[in-house]
Structures are given as C-alpha cells and as structure tokens.
N, CA and C atoms as a LAMMPS dump frame, in Angstrom:
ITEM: TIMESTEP
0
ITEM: NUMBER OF ATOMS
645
ITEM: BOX BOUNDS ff ff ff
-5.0000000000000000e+02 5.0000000000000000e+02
-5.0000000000000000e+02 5.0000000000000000e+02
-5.0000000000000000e+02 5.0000000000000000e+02
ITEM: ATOMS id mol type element x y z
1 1 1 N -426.209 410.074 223.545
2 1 2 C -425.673 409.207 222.488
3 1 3 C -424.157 409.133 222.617
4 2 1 N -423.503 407.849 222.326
5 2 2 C -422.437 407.576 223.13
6 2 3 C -421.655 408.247 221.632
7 3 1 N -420.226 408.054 221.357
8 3 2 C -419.91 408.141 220.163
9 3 3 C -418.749 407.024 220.326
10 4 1 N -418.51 405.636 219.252
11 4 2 C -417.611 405.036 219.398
12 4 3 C -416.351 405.539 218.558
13 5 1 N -415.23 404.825 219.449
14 5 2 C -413.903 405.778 218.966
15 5 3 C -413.008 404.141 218.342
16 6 1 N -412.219 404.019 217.166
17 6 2 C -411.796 402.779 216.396
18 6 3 C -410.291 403.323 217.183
19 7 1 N -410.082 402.173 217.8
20 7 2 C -409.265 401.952 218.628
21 7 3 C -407.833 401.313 217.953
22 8 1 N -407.159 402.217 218.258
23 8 2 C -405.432 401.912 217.066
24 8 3 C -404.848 401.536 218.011
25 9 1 N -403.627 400.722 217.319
26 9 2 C -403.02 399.665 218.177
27 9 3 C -401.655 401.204 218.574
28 10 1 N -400.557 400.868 219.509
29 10 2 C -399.84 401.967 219.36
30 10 3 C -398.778 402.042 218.813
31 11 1 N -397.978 403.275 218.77
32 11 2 C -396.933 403.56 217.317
33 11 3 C -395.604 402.439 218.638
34 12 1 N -394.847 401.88 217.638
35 12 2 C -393.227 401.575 218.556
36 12 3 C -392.773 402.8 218.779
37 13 1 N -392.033 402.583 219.563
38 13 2 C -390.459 403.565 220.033
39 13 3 C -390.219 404.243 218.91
40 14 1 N -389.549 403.22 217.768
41 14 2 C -388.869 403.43 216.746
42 14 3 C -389.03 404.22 215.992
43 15 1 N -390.94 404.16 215.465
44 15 2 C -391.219 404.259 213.996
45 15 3 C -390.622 405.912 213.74
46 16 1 N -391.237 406.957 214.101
47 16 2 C -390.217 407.82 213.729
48 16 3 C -389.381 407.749 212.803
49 17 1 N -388.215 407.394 213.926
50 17 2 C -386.58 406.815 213.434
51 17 3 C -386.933 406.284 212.232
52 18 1 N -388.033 405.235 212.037
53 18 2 C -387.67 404.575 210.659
54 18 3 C -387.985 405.114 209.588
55 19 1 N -389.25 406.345 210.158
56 19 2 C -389.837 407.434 208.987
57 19 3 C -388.694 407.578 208.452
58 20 1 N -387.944 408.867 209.455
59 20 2 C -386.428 409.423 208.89
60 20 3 C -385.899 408.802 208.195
61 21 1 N -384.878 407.176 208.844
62 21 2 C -384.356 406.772 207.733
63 21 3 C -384.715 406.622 206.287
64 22 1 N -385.917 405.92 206.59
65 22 2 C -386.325 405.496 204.8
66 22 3 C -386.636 406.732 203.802
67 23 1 N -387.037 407.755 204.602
68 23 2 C -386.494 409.047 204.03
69 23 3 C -385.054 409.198 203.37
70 24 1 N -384.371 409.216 204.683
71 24 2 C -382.823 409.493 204.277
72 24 3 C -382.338 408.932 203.164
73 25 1 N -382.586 406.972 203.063
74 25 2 C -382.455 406.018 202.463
75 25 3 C -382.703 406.214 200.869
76 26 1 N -383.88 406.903 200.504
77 26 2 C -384.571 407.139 199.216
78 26 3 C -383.485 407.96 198.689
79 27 1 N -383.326 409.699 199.713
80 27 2 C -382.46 410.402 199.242
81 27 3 C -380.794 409.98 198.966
82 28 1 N -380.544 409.357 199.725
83 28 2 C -379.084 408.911 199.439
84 28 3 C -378.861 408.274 198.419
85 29 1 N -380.01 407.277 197.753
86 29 2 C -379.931 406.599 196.835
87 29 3 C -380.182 407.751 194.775
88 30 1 N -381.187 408.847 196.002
89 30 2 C -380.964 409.688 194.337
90 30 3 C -379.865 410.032 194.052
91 31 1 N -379.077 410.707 195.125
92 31 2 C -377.952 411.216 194.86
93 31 3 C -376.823 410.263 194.73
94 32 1 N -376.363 409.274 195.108
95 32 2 C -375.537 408.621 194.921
96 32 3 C -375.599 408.202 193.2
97 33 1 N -376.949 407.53 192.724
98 33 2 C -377.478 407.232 191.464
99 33 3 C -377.018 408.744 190.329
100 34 1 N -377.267 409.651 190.512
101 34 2 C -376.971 410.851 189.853
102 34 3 C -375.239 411.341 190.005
103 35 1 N -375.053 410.975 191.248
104 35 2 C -373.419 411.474 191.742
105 35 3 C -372.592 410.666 190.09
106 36 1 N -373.388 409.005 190.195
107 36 2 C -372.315 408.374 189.139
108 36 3 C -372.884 408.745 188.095
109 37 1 N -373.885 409.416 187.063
110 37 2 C -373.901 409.489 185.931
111 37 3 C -373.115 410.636 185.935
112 38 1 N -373.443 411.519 186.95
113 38 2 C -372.333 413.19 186.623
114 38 3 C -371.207 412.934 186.236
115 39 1 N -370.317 411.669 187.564
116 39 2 C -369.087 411.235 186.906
117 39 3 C -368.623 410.711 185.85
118 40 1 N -369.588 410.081 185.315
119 40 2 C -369.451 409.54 183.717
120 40 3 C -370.027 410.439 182.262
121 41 1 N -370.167 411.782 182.922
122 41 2 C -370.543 412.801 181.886
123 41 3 C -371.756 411.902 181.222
124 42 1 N -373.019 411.901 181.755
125 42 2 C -374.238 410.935 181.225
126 42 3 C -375.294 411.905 181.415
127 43 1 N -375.882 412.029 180.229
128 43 2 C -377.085 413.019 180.27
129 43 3 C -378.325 412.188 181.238
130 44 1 N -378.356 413.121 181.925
131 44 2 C -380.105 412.374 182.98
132 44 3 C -380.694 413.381 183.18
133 45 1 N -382.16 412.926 183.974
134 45 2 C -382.558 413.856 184.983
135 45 3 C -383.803 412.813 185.67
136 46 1 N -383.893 413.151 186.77
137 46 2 C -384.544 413.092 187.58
138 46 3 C -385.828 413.578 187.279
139 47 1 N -387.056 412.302 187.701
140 47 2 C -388.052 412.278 187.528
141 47 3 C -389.128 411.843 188.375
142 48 1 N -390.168 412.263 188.141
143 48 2 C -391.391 411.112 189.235
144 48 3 C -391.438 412.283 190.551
145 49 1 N -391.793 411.097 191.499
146 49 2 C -392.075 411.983 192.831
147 49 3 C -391.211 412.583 193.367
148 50 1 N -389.488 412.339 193.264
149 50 2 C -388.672 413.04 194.004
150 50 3 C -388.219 414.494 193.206
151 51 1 N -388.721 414.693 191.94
152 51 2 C -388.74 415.902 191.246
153 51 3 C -390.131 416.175 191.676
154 52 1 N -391.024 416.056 191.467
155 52 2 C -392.073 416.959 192.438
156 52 3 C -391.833 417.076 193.94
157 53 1 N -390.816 416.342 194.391
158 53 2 C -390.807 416.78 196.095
159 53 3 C -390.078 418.232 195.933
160 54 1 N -388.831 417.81 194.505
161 54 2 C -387.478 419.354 194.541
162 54 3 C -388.402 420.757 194.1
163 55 1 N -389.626 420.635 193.367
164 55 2 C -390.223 422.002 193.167
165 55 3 C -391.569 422.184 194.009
166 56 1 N -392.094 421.533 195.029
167 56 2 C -392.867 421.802 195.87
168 56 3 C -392.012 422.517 196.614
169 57 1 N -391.123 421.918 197.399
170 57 2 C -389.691 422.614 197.99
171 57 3 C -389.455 423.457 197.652
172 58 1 N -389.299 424.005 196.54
173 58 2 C -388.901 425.134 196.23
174 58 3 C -390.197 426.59 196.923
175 59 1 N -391.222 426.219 196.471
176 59 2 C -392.44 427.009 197.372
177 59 3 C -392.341 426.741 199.123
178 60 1 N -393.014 425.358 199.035
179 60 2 C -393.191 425.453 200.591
180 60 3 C -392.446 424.061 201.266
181 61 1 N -391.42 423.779 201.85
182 61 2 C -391.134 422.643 202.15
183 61 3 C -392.005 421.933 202.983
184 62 1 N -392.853 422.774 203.76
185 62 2 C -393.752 421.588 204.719
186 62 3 C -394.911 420.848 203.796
187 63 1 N -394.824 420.894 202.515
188 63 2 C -396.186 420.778 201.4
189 63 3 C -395.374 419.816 200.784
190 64 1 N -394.279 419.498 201.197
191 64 2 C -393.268 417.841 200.27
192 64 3 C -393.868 416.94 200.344
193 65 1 N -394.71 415.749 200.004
194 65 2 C -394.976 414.532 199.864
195 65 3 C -393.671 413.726 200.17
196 66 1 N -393.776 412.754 200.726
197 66 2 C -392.232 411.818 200.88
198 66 3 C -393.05 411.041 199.541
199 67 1 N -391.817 410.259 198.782
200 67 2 C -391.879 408.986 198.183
201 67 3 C -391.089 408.24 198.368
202 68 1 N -391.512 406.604 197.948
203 68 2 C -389.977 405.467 197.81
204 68 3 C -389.265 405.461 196.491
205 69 1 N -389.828 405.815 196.021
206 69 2 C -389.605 406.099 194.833
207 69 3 C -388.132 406.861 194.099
208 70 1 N -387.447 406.009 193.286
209 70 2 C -386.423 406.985 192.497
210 70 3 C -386.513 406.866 190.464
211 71 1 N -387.205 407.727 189.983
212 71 2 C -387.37 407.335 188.738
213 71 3 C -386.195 407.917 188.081
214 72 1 N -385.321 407.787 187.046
215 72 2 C -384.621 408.182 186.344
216 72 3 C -384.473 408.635 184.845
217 73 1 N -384.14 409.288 184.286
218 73 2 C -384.896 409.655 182.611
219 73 3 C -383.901 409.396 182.206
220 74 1 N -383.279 408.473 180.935
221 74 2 C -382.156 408.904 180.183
222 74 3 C -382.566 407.99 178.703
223 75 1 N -381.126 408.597 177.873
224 75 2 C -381.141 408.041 176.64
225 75 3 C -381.105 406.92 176.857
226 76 1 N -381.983 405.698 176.071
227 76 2 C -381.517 404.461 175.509
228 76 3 C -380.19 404.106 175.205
229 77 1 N -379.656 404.882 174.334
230 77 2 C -378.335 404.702 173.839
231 77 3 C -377.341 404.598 174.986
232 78 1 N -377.531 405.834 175.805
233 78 2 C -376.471 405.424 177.156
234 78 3 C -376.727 404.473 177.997
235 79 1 N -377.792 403.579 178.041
236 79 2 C -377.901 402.332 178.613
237 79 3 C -376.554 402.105 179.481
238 80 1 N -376.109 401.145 178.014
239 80 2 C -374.613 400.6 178.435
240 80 3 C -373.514 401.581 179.778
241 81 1 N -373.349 402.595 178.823
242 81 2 C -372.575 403.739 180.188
243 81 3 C -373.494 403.879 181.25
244 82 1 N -374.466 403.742 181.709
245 82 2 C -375.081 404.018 182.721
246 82 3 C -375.081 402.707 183.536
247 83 1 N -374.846 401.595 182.789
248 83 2 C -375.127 399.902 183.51
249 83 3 C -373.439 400.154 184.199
250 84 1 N -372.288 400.872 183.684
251 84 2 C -371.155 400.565 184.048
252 84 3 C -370.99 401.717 185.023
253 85 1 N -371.683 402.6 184.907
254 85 2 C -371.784 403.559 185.977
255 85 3 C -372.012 403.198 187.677
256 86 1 N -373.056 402.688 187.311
257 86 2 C -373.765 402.341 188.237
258 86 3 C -373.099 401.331 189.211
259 87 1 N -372.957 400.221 188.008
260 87 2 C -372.096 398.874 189.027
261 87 3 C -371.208 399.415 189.621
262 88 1 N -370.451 400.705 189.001
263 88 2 C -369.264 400.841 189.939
264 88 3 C -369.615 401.759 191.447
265 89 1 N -370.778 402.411 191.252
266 89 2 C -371.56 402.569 192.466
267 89 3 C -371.941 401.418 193.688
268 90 1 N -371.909 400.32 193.234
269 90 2 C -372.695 399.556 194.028
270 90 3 C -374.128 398.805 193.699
271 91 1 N -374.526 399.407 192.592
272 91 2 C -376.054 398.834 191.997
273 91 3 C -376.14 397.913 190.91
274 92 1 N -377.067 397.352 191.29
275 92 2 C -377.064 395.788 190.278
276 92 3 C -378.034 395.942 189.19
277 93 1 N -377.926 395.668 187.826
278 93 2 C -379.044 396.133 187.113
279 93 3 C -379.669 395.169 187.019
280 94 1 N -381.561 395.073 186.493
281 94 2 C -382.369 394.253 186.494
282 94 3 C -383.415 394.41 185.718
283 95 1 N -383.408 393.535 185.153
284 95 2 C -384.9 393.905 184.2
285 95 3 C -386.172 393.246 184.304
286 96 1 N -387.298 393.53 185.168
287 96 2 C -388.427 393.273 185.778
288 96 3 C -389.641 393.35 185.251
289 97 1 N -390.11 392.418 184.546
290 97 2 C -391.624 392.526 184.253
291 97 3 C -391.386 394.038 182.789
292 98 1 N -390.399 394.077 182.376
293 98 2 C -390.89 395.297 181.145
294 98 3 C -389.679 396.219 181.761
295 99 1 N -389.35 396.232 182.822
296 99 2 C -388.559 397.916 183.414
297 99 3 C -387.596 397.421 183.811
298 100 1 N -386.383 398.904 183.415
299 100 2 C -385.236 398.73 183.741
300 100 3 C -385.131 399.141 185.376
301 101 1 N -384.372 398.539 185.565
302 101 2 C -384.061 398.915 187.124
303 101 3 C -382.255 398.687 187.561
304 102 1 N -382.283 399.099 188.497
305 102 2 C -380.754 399.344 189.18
306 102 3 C -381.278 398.841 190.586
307 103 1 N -381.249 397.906 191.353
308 103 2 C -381.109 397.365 193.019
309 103 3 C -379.538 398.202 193.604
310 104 1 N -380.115 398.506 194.807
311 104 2 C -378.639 399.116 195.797
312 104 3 C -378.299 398.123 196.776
313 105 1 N -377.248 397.753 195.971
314 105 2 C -376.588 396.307 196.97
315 105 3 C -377.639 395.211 196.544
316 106 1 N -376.535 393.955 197.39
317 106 2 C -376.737 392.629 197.047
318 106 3 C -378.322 392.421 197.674
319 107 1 N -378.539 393.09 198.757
320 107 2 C -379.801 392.892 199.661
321 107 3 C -380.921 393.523 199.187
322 108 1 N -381.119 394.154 198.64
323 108 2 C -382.116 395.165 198.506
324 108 3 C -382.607 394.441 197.188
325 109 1 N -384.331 394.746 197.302
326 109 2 C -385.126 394.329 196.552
327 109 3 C -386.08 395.029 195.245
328 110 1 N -386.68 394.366 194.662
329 110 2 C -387.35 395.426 193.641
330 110 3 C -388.209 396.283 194.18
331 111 1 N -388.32 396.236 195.114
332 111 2 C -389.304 397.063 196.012
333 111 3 C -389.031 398.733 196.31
334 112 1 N -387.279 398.652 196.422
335 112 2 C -386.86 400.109 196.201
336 112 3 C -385.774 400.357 195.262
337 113 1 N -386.096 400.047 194.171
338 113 2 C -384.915 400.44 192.894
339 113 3 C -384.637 401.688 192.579
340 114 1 N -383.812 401.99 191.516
341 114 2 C -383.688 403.009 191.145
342 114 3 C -384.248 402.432 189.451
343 115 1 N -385.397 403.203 188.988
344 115 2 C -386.197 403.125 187.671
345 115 3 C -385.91 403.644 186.583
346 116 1 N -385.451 403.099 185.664
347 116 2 C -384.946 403.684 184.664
348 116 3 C -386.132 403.921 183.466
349 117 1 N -386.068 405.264 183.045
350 117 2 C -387.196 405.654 181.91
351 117 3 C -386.302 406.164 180.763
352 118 1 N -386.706 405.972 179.3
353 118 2 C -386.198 406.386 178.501
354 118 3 C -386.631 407.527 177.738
355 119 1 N -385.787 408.59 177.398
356 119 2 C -386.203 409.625 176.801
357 119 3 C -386.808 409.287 175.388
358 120 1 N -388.06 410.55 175.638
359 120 2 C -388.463 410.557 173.916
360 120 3 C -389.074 409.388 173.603
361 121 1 N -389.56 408.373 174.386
362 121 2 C -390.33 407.117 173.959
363 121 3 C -390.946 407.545 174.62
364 122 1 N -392.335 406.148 174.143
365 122 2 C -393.547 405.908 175.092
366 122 3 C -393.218 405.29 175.908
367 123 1 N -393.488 404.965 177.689
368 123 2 C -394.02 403.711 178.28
369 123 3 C -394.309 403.097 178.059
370 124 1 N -395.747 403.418 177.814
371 124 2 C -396.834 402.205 177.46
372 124 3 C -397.193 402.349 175.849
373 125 1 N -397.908 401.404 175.268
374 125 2 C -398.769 401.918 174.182
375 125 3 C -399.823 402.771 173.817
376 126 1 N -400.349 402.769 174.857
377 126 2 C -401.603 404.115 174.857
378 126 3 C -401.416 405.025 175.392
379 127 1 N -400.357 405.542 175.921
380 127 2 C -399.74 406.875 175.982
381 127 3 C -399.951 408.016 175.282
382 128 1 N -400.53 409 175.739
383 128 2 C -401.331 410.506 174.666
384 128 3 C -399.217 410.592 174.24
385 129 1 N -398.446 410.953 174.556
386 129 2 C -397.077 411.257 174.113
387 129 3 C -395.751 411.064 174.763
388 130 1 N -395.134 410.978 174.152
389 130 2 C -393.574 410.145 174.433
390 130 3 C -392.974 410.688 175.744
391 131 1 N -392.244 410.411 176.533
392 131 2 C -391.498 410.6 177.491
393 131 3 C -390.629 412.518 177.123
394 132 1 N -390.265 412.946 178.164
395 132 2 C -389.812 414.119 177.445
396 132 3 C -388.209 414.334 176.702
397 133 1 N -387.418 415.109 176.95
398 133 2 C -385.992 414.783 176.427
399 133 3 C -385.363 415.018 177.809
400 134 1 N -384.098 414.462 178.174
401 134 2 C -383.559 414.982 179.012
402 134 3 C -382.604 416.341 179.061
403 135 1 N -382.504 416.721 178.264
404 135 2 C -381.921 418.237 177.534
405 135 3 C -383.403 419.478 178.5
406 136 1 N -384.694 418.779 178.574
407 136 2 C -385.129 419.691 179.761
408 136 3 C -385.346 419.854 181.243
409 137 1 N -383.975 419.234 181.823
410 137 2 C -383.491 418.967 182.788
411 137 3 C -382.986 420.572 183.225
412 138 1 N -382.801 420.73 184.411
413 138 2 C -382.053 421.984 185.572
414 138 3 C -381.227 421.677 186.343
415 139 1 N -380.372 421.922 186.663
416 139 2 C -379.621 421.495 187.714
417 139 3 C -380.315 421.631 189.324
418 140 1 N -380.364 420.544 190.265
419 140 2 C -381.33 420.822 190.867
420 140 3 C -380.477 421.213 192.281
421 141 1 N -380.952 420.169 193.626
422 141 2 C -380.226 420.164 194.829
423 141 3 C -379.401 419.157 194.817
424 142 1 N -378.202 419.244 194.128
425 142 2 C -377.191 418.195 194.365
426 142 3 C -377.764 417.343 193.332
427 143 1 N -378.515 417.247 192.133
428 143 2 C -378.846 416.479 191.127
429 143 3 C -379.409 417.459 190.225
430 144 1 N -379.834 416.728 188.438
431 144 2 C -380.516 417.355 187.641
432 144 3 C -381.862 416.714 187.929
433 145 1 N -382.757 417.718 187.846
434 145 2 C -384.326 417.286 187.679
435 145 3 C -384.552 418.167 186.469
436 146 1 N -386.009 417.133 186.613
437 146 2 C -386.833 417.482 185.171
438 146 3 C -387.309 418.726 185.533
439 147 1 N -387.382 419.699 184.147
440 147 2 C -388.312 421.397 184.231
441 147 3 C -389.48 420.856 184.333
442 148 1 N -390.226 422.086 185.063
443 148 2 C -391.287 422.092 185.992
444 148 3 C -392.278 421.605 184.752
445 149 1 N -392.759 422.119 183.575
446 149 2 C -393.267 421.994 182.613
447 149 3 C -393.42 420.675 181.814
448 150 1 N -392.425 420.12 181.684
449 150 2 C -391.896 418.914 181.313
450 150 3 C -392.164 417.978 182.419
451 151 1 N -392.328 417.882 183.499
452 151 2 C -392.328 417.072 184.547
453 151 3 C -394.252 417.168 184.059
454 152 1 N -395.284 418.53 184.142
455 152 2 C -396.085 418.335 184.3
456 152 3 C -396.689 417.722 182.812
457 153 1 N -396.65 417.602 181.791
458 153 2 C -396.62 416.687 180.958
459 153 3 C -396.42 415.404 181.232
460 154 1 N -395.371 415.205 181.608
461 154 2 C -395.125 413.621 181.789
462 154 3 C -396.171 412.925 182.981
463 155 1 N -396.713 413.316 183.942
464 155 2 C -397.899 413.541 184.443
465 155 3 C -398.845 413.053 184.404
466 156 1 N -399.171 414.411 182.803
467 156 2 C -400.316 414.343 182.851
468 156 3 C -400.345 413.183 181.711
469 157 1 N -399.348 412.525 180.99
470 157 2 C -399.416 411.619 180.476
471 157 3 C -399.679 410.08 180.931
472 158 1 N -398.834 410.039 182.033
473 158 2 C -399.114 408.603 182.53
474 158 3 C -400.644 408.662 183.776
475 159 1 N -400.871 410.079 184.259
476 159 2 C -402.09 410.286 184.34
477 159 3 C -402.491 409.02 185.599
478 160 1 N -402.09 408.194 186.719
479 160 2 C -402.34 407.359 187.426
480 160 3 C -402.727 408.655 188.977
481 161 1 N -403.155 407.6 189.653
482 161 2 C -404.073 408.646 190.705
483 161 3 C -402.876 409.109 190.977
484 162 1 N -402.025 408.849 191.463
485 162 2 C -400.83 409.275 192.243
486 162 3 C -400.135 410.035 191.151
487 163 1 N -400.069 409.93 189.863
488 163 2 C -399.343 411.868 189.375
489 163 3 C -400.905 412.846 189.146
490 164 1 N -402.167 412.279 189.529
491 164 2 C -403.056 413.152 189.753
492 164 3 C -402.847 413.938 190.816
493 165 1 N -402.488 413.352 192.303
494 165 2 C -402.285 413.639 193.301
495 165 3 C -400.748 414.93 193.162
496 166 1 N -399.998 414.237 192.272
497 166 2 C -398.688 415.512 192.425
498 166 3 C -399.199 416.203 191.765
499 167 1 N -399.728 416.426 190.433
500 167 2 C -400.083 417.946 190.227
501 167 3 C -401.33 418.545 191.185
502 168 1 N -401.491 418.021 191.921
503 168 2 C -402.612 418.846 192.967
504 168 3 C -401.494 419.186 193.838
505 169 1 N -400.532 418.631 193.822
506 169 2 C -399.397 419.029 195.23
507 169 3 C -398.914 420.131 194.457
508 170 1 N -398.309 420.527 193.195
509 170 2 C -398.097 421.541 192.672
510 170 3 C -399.007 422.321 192.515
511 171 1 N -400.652 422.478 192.338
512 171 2 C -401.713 423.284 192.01
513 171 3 C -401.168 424.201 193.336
514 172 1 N -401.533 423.586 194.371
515 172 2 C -401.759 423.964 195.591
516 172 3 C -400.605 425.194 196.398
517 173 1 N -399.795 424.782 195.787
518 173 2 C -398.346 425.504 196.459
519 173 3 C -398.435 426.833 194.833
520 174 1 N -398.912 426.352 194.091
521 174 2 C -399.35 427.575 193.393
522 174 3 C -398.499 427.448 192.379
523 175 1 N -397.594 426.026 192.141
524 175 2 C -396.283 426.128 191.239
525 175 3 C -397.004 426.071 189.597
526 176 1 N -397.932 425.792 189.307
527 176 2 C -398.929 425.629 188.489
528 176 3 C -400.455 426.529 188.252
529 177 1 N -400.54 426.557 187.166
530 177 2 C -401.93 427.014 187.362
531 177 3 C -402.681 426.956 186.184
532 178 1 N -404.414 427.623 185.985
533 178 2 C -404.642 427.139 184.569
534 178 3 C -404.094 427.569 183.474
535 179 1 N -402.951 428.445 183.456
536 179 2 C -402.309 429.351 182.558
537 179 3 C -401.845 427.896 181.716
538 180 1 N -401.105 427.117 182.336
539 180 2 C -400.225 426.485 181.993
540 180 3 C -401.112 425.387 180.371
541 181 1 N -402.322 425.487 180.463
542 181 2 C -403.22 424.733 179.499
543 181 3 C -403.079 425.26 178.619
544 182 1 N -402.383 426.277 178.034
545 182 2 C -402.195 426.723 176.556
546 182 3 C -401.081 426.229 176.122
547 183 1 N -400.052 426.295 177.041
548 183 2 C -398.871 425.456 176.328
549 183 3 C -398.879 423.752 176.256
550 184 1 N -400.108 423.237 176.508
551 184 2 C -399.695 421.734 176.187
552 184 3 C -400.62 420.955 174.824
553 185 1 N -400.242 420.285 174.7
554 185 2 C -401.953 419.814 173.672
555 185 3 C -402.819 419.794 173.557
556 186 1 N -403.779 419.349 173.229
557 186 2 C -405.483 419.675 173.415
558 186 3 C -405.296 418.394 173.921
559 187 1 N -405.099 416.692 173.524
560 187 2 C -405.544 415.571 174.384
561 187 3 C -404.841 415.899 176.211
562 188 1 N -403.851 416.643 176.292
563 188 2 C -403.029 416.838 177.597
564 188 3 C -403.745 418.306 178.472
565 189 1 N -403.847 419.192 177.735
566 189 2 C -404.612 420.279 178.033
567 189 3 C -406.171 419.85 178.685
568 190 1 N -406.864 418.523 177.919
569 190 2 C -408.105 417.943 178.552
570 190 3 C -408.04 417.703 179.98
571 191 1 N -406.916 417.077 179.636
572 191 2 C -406.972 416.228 181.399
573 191 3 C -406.493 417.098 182.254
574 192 1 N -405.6 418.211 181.915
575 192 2 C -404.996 419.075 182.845
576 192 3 C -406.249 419.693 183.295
577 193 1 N -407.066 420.195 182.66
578 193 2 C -408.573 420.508 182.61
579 193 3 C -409.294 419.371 183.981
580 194 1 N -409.266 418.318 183.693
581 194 2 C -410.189 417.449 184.381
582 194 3 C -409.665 417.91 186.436
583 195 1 N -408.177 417.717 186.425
584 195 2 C -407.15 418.375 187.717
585 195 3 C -407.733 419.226 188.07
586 196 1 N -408.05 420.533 187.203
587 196 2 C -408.135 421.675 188.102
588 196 3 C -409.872 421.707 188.091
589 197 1 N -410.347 420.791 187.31
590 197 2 C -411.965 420.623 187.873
591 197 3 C -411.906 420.36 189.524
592 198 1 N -411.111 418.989 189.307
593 198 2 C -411.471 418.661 190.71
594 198 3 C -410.864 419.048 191.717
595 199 1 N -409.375 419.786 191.755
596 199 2 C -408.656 420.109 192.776
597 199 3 C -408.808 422.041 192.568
598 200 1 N -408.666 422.736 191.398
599 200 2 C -408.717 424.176 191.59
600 200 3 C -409.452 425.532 192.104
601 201 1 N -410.962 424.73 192.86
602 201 2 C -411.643 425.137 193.575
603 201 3 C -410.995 425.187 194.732
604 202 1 N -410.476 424.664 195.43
605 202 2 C -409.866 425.018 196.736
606 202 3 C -408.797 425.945 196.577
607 203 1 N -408.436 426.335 195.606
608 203 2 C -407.36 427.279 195.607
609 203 3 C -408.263 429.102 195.216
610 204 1 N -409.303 428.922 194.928
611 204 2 C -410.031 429.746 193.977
612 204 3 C -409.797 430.179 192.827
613 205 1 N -410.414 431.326 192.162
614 205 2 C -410.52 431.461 190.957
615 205 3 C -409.457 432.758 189.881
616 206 1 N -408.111 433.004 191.431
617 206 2 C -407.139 433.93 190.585
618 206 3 C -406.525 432.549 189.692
619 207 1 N -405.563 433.045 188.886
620 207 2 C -405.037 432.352 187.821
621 207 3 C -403.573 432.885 187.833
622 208 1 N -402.582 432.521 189.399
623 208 2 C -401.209 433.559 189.281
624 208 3 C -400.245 432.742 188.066
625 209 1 N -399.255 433.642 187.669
626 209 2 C -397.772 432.919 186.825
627 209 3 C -397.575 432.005 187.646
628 210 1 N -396.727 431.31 186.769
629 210 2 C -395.7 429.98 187.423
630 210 3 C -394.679 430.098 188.335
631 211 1 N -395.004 429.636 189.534
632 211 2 C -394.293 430.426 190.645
633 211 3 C -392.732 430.267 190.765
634 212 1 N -391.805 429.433 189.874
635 212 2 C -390.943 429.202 189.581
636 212 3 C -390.117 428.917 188.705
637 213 1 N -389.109 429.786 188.314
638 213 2 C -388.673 429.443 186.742
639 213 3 C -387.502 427.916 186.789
640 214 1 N -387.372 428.443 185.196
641 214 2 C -386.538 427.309 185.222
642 214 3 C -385.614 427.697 184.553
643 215 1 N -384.948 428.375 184.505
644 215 2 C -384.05 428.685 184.168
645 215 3 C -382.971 428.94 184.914
C-alpha cells in the first residue's frame, strides 16, 4: 500500500527574514507606543497576546506564541493625552468599525495597529465583566504589562478561541493552574473550569502555585 504525500509548494529565500522582521516590526511598535505614553506620564499597560508572550517568557521562552497584534489598556479620560502622544510618535489615530486604533505611519494599515482598550469598561455588551484597571499593571521588558491575574480574567472574559489558546499557553508553562479558580467569580471561575477540562489533562493532576509573581 502506497502512502500519498500532499505536496507543498517551496518556502522563498526570504521567508525567514520576513518571519524575523514582522516579529521585530510588532515589537518595535509596542515599545515605541509605550516609550510615548511613559514620556507623557500616561497610565497604560499592555495587553492581549504580547503580555502573554512577556509571562510565558518569563517561564520558558521557546513556549512564546508570536502575535501581530498590539493591544493597549488605558483610561478613557486620557484619550486626548494619548492621541497627542502618539502623533508625536509618528501614529495616526483611527476609529474603525467601534475601536480605537493608532496606524504607524502614513502607510500602514488597519491590519497592524496599535488597539486601544479602555479601562474598567465593557467591550462588548455581553461581557461576564468590565475590562481591568490599569493600576494592575508591572513594569515589564522595556514596557508596563498587565498582572498575570488580571490578564487571565480579561481572557477569560472575552473568552474567543485564541485567548482560549493563551491560557493553555500559560496552563502549560505552568504560569497558571486550577488554584487560580478561587480567586475569580463563579460566571469566570466556570469557564476557567471549561480550559482546564480541555487542556489540564496534559499537564496532569498536581495543582503547583503560580509560577510567577507580580510583584
């Protein structure tokens, strides 16, 4: 019996190279985005996938997920200081379908913004609970990110496959565990529940601390 093999076209020269950059590209853009709120004394923090890349990292760096992704947390109120921040960075603000956004440079598209989220609100309307504060922010690598805790809330709130997928990237590296279901709500505690149904068997059945503080 023969076995057929699905025949892939082949990688360019390049792609690599372009992995890296658009890597590089994402990161330059957090930090540059954070460099100007620091300078304008602007409460933020860093959110979404590139704060789950900074505390996977912290365990195991080969266990990082890349994203395109740059989400941002701040007050409403600093809007304004953050729109004047920014421009003087280089970023154009935009408001898309419901979301704030920041474009880097004249060229660049909604495709890789920098996302602005507001503290202490909802997203959406059916949201189990509000966004977190940015007051539970850390100082991170060259930016503030969101505490580990607070990040996994927000999570488990917007709850889409892909922050299913990051708290399995945190289950796994051990930054999490079922301990953590007493400190959240019972509607948030459910679903954190539903995660380690489906992902906490591969880790088995110890239950270690939180492998990283935040303090």
């Amino acid at each position: 019996m023969t076995t057929a093999y699905l025949s892939l076209p082949p990688l360019r020269d390049d792609t690599m190279d372009r992995v890296v950059q658009s890597i590089e590209q994402v990161q330059n853009r957090v930090r540059r985005s954070s460099a100007a709120l620091e300078r304008s004394q602007i409460a933020y923090a860093v959110i979404g996938g590139n704060a789950v890349a900074y505390w996977v990292a912290e365990v195991d760096e080969t266990a990082v997920r890349f994203t395109g992704d740059v989400d941002v947390l701040i007050r409403r109120g600093d809007l304004p200081e953050v729109t004047l921040a920014m421009h003087a960075t280089g970023f154009r603000y935009r408001h898309v379908r419901g979301i704030d956004m920041f474009l880097d440079g004249p060229k660049n598209s909604v495709a890789d913004p920098v996302n602005l989220f507001f503290a202490d609100e909802t997203v959406r309307p059916t949201d189990l609970a509000p966004t977190t504060s940015v007051e539970e922010s850390i100082p991170g690598d060259g930016y503030r990110v969101l505490g580990l805790e607070a990040l996994v809330r927000m999570k488990l709130t917007s709850f889409r496959l892909k922050d299913q997928t990051h708290l399995d990237d945190m289950l796994q590296v051990r930054l999490i565990d079922a301990s953590l279901k007493d400190r959240l709500s019972p509607e948030l505690a459910e679903r954190f529940q539903q995660v380690l149904d489906q992902f906490e068997p591969i880790l088995g059945n110890d239950t270690e601390a939180m492998g990283a503080s935040e303090s």
